[in-house]
mmCIF file as gemmi writes it, N, C-alpha and C atoms, coordinates in Angstrom:
data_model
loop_
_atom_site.group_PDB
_atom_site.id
_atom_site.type_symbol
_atom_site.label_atom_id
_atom_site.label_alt_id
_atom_site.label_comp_id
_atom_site.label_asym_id
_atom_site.label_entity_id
_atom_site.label_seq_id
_atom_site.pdbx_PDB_ins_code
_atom_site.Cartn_x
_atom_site.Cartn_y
_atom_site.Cartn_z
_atom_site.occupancy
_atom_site.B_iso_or_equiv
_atom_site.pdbx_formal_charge
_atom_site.auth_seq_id
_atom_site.auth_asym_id
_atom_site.pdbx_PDB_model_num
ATOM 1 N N . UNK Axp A 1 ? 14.849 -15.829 8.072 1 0 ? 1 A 1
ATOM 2 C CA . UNK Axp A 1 ? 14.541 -14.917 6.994 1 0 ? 1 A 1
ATOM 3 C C . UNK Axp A 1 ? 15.4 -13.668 7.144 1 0 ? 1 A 1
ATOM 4 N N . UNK Axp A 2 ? 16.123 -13.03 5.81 1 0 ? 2 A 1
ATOM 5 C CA . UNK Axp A 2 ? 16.909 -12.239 5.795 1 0 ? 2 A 1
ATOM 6 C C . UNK Axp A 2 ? 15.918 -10.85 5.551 1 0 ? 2 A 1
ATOM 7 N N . UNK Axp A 3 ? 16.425 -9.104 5.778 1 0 ? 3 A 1
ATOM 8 C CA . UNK Axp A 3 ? 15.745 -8.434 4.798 1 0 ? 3 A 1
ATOM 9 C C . UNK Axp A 3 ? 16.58 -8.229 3.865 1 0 ? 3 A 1
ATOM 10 N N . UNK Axp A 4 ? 17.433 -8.989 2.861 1 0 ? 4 A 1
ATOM 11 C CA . UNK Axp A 4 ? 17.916 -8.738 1.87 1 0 ? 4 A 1
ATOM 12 C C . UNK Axp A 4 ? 17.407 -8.914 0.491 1 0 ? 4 A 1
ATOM 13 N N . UNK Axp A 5 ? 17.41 -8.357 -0.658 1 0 ? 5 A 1
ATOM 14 C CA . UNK Axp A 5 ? 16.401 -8.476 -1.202 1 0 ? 5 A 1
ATOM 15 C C . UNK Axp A 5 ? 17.187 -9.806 -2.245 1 0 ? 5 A 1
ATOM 16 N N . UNK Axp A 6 ? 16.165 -10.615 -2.414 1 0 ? 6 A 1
ATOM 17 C CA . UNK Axp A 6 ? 16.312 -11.927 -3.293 1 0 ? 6 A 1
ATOM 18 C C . UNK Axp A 6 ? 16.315 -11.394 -4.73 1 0 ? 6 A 1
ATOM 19 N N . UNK Axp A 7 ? 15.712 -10.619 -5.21 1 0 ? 7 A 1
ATOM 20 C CA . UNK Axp A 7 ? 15.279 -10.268 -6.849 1 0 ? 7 A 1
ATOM 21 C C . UNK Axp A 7 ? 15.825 -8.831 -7.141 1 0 ? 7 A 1
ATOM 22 N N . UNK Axp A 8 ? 16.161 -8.427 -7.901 1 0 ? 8 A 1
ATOM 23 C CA . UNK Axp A 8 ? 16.857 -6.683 -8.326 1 0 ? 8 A 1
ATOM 24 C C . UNK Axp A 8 ? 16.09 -7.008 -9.254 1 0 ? 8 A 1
ATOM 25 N N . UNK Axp A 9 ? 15.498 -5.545 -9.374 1 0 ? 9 A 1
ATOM 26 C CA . UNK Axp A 9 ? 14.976 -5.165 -10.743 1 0 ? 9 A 1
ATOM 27 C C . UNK Axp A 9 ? 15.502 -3.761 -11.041 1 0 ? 9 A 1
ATOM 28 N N . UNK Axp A 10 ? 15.248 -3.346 -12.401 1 0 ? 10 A 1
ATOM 29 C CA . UNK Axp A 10 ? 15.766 -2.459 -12.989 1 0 ? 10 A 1
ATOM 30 C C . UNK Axp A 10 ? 14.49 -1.13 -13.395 1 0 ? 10 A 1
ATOM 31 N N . UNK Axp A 11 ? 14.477 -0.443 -13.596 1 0 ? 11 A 1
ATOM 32 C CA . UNK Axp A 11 ? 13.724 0.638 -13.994 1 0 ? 11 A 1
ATOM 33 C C . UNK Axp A 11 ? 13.976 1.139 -15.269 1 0 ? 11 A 1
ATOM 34 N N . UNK Axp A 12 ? 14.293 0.289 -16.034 1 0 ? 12 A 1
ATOM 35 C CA . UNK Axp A 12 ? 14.324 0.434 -17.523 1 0 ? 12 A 1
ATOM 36 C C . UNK Axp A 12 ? 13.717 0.581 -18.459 1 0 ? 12 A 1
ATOM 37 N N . UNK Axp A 13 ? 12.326 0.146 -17.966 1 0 ? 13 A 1
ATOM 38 C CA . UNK Axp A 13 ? 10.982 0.668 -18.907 1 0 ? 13 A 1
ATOM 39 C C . UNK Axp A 13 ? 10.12 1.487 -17.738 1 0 ? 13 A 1
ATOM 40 N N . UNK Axp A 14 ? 10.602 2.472 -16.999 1 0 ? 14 A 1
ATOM 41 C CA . UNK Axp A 14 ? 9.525 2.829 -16.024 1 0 ? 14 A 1
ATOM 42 C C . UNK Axp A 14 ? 9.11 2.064 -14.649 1 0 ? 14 A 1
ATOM 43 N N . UNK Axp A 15 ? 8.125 2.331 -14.104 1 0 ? 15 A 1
ATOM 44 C CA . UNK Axp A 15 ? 8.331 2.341 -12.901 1 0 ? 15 A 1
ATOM 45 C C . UNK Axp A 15 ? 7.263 0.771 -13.356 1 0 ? 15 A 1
ATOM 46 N N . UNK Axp A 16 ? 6.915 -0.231 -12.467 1 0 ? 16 A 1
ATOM 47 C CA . UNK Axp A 16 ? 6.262 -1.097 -12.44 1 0 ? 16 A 1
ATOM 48 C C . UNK Axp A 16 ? 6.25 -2.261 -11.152 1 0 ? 16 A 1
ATOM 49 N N . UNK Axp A 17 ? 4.57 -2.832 -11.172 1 0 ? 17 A 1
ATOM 50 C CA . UNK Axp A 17 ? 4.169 -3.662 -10.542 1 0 ? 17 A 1
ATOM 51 C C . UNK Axp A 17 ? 4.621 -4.774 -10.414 1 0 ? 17 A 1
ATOM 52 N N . UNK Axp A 18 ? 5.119 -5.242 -9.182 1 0 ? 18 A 1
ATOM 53 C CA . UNK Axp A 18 ? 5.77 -6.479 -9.315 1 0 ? 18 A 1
ATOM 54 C C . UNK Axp A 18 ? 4.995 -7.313 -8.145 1 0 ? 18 A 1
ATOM 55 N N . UNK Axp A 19 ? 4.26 -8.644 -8.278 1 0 ? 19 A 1
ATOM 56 C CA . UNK Axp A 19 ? 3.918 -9.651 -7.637 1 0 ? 19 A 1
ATOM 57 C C . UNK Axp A 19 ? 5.12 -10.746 -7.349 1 0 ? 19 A 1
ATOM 58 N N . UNK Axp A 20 ? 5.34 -11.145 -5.692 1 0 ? 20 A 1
ATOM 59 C CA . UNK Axp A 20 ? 6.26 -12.594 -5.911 1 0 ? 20 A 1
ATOM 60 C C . UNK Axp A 20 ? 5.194 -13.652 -5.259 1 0 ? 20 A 1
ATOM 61 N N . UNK Axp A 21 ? 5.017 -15.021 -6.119 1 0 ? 21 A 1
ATOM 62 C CA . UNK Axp A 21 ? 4.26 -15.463 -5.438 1 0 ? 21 A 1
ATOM 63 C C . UNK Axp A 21 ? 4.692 -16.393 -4.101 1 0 ? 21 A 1
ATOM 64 N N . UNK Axp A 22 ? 3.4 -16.548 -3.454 1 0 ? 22 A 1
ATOM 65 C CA . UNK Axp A 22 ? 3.526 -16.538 -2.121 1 0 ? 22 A 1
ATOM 66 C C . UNK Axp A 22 ? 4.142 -17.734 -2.024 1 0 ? 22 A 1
ATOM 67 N N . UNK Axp A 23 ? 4.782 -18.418 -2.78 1 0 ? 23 A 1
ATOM 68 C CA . UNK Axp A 23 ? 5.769 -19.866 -2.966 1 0 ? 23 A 1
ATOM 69 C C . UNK Axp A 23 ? 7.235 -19.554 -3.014 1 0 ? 23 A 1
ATOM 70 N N . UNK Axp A 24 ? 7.314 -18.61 -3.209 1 0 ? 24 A 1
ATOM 71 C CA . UNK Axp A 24 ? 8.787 -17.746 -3.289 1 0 ? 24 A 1
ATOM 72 C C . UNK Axp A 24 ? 9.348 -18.259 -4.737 1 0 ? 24 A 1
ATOM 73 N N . UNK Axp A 25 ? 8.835 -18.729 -5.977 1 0 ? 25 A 1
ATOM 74 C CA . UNK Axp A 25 ? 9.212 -19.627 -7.09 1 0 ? 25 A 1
ATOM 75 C C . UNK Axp A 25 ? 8.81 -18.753 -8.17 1 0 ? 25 A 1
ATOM 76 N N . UNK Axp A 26 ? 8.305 -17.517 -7.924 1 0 ? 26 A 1
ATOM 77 C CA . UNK Axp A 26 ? 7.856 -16.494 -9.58 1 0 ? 26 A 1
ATOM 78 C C . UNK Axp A 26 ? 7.476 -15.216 -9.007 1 0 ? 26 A 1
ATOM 79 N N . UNK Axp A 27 ? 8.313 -14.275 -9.696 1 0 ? 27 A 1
ATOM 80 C CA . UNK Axp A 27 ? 8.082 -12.894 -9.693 1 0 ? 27 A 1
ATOM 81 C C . UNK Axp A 27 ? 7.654 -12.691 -11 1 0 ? 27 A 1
ATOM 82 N N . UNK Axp A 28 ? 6.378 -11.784 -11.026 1 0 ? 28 A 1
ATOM 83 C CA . UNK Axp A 28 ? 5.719 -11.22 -12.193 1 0 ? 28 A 1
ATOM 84 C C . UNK Axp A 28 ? 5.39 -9.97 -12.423 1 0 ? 28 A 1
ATOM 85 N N . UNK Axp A 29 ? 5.397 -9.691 -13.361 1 0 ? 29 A 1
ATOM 86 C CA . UNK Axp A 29 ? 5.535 -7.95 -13.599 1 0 ? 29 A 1
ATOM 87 C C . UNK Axp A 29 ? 3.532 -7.569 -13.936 1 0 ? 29 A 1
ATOM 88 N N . UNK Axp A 30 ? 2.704 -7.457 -12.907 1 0 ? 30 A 1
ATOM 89 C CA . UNK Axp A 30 ? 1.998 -7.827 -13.095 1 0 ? 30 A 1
ATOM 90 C C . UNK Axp A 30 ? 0.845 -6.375 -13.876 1 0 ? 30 A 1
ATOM 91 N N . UNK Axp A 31 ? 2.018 -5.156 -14.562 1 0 ? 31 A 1
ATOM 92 C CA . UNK Axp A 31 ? 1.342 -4.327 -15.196 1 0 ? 31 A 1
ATOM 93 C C . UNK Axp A 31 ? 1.893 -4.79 -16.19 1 0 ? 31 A 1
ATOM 94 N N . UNK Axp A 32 ? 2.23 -5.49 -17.019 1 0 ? 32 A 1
ATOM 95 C CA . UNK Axp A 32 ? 2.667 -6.721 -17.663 1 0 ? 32 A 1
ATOM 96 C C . UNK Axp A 32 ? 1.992 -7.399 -18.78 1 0 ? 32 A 1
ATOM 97 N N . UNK Axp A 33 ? 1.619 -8.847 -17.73 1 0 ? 33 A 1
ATOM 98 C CA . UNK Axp A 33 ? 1.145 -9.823 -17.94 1 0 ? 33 A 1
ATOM 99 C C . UNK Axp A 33 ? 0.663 -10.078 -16.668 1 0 ? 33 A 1
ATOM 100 N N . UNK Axp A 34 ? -0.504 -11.227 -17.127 1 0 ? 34 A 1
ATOM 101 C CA . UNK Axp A 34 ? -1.183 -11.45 -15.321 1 0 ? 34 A 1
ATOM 102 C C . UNK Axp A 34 ? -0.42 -12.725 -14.768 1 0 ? 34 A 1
ATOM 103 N N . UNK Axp A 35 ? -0.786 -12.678 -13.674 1 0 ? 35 A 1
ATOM 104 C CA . UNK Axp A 35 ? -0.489 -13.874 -12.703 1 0 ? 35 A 1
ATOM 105 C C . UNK Axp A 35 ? -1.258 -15.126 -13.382 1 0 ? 35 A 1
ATOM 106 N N . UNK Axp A 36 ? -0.56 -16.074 -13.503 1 0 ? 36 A 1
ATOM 107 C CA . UNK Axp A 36 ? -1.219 -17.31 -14.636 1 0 ? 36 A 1
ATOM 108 C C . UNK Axp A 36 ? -2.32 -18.042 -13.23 1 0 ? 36 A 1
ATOM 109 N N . UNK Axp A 37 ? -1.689 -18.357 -12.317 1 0 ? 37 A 1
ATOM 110 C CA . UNK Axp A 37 ? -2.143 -19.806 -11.598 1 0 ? 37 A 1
ATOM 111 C C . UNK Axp A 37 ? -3.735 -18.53 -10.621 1 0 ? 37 A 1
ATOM 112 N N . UNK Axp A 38 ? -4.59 -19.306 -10.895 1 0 ? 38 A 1
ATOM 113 C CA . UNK Axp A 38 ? -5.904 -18.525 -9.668 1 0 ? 38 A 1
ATOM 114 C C . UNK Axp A 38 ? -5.544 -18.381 -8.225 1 0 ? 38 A 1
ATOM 115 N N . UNK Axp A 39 ? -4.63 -19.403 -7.604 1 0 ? 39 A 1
ATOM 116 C CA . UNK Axp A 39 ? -4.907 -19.099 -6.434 1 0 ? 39 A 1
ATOM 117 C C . UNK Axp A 39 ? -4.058 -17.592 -5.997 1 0 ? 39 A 1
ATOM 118 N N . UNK Axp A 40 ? -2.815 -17.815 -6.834 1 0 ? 40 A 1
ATOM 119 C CA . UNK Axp A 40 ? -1.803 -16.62 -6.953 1 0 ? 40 A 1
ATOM 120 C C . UNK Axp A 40 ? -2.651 -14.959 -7.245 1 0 ? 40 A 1
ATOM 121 N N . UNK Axp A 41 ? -3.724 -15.497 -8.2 1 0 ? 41 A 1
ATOM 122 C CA . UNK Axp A 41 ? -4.063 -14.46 -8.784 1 0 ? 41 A 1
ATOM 123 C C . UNK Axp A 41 ? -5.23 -13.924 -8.23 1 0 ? 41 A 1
ATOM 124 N N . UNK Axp A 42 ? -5.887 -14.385 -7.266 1 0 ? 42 A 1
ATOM 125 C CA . UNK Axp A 42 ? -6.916 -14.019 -6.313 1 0 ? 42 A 1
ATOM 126 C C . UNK Axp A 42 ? -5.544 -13.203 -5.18 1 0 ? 42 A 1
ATOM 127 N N . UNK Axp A 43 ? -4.741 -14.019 -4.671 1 0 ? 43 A 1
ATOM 128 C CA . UNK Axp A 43 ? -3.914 -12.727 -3.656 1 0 ? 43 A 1
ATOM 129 C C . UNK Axp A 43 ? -3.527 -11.929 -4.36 1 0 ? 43 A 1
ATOM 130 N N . UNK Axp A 44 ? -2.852 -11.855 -5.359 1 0 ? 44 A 1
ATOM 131 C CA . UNK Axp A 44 ? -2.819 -10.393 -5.884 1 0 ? 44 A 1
ATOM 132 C C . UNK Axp A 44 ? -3.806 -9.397 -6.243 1 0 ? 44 A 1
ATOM 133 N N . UNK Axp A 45 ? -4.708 -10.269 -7.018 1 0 ? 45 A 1
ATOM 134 C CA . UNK Axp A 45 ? -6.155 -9.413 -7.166 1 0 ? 45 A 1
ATOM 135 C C . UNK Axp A 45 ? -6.235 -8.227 -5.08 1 0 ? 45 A 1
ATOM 136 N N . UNK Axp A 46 ? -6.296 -9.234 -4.173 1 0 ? 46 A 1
ATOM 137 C CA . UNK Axp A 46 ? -6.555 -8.702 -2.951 1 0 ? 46 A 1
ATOM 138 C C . UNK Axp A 46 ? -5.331 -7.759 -2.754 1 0 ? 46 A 1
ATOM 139 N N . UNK Axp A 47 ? -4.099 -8.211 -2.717 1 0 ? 47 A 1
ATOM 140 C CA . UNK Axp A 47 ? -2.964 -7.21 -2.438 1 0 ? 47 A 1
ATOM 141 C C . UNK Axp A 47 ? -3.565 -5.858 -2.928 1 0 ? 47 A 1
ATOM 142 N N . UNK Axp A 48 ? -3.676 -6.193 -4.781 1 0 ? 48 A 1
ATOM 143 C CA . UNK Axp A 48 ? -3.615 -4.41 -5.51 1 0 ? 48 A 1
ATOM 144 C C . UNK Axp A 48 ? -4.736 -3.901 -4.963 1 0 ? 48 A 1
ATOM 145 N N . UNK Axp A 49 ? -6.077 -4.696 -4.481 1 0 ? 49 A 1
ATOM 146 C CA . UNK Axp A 49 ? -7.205 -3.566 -3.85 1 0 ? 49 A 1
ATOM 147 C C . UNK Axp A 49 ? -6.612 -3.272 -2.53 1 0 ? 49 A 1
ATOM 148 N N . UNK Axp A 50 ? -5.577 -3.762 -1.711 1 0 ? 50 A 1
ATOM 149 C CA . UNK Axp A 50 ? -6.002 -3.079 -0.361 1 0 ? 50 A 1
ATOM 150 C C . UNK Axp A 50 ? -4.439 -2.108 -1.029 1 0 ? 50 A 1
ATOM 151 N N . UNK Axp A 51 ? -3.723 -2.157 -1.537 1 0 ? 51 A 1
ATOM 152 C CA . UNK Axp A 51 ? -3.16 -1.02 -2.267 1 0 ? 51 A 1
ATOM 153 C C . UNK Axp A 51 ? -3.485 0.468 -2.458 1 0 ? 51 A 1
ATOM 154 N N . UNK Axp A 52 ? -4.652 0.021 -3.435 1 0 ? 52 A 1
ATOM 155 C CA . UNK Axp A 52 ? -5.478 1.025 -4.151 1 0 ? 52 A 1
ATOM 156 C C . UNK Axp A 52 ? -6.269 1.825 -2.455 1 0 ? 52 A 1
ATOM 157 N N . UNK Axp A 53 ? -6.764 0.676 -1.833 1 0 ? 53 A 1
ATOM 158 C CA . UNK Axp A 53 ? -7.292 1.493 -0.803 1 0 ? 53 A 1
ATOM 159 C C . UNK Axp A 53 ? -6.375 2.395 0.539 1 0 ? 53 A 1
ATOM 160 N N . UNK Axp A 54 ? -5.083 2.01 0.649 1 0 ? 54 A 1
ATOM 161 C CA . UNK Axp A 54 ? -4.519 2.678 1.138 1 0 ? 54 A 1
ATOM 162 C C . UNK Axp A 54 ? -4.033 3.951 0.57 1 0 ? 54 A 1
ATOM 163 N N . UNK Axp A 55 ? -4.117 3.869 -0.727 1 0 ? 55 A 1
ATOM 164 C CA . UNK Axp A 55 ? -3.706 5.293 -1.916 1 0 ? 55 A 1
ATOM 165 C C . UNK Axp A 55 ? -5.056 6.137 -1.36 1 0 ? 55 A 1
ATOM 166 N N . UNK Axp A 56 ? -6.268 5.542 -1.885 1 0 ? 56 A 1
ATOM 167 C CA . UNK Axp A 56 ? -7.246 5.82 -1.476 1 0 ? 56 A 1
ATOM 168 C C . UNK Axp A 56 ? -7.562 7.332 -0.154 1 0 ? 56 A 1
ATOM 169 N N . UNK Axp A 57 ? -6.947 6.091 1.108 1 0 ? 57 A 1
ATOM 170 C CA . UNK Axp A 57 ? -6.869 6.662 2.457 1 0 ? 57 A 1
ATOM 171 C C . UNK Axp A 57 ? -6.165 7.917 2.979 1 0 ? 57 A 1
ATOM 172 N N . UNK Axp A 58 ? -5.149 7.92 2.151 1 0 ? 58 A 1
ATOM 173 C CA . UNK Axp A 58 ? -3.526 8.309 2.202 1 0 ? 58 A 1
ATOM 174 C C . UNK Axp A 58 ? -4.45 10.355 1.397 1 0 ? 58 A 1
ATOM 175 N N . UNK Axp A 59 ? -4.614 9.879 0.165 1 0 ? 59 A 1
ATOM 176 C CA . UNK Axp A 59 ? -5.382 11.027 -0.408 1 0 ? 59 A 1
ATOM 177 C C . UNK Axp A 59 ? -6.589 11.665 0.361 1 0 ? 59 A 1
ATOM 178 N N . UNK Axp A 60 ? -7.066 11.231 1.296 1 0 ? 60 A 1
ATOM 179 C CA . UNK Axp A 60 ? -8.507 11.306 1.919 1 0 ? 60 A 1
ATOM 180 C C . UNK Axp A 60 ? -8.224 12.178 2.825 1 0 ? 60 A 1
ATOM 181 N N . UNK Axp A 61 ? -6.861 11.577 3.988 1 0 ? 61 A 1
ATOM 182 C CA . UNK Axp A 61 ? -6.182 12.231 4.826 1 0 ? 61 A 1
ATOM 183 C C . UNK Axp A 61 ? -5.824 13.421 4.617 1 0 ? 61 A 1
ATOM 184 N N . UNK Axp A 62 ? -5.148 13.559 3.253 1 0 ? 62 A 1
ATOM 185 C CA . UNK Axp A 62 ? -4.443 14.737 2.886 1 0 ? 62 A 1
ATOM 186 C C . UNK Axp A 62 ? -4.744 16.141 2.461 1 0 ? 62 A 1
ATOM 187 N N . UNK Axp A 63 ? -6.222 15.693 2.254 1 0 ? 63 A 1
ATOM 188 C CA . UNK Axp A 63 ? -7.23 16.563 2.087 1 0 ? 63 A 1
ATOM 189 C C . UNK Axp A 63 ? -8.062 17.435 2.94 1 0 ? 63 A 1
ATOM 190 N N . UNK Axp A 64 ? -7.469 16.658 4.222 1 0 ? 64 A 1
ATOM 191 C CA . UNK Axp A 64 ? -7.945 17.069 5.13 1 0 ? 64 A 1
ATOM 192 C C . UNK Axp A 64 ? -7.734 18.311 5.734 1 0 ? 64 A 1
């Protein structure tokens, strides 16, 4: 495994959410449209909450 990135995206409409699924076969813009297949869409569902909860954490800290 390389860290080079496989996909470029552009910032042409703003900043946005991007899911790849864990098959390496579909990147989705997932402020978008949703992730079609469930199993895909349960890990992302989990990704954006532990997301949200590190934003969460990150703000909690900062407050400190």
């Amino acid at each position: 495994m390389t860290d080079t990135a496989a996909f470029t995206f552009t910032a042409d409409r703003g900043p946005c959410i991007v899911y790849a699924s864990s098959t390496g076969d579909a990147i989705t813009l997932v402020d978008h449209m949703p992730v079609s297949d469930a199993r895909e869409r349960a890990i992302c569902r989990a990704l954006l909450v532990h997301a949200l909860a590190l934003l969460d954490d990150d703000a909690t800290e900062g407050a400190r």
